[in-house]
N, C-alpha and C positions, 0 to 999 in steps of 0.2 A: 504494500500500500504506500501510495507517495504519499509525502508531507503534508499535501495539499487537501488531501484526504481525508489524510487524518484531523485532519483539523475541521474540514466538514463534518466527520462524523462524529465530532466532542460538541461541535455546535448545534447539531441534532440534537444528543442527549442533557444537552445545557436545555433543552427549550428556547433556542435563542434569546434567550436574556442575556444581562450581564453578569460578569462574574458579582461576588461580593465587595472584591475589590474596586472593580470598577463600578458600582453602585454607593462606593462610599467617596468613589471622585468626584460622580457626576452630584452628588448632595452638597461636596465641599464646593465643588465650583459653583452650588445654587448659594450658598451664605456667601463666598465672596462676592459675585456680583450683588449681592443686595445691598450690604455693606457698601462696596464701590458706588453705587449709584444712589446710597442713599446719603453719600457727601459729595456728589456732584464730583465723582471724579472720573476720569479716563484711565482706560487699562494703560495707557504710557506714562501717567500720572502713578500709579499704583506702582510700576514697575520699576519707576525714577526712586522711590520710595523705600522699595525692598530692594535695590540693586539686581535687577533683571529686565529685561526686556516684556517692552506692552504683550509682544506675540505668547511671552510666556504664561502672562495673565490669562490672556485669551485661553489659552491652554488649557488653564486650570478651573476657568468657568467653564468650557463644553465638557470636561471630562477627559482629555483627548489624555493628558497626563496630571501629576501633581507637579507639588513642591517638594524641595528632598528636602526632608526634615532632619 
């Protein structure tokens, strides 16, 4: 079975859902944007803030990744 496969066939048995992990990203990125937007700031503003980049912010409110803690 290629890799490719494999992977389709864990996402079968996942239910296509997210993992746990990634459902505790996509909840963190729900409070940071709230947060952010509820003092009128920009993810570049945010980023300038914590020494990272706006893209990373963005990142971290879709889910897409976190922050390394």
């Amino acid at each position: 079975m290629s890799r490719t496969e494999e992977i389709q066939e864990k996402k079968k048995h996942a239910g296509g859902r997210p993992s746990a992990g990634a459902q505790e990203r996509i909840r963190m990125g729900q409070v940071i944007r709230q947060y952010r937007q509820k003092a009128h700031m920009e993810q570049q503003d945010v980023g300038k803030q914590l020494g990272c980049s706006g893209n990373a912010i963005g990142g971290w409110e879709s889910g897409r990744n976190g922050p390394s803690l």
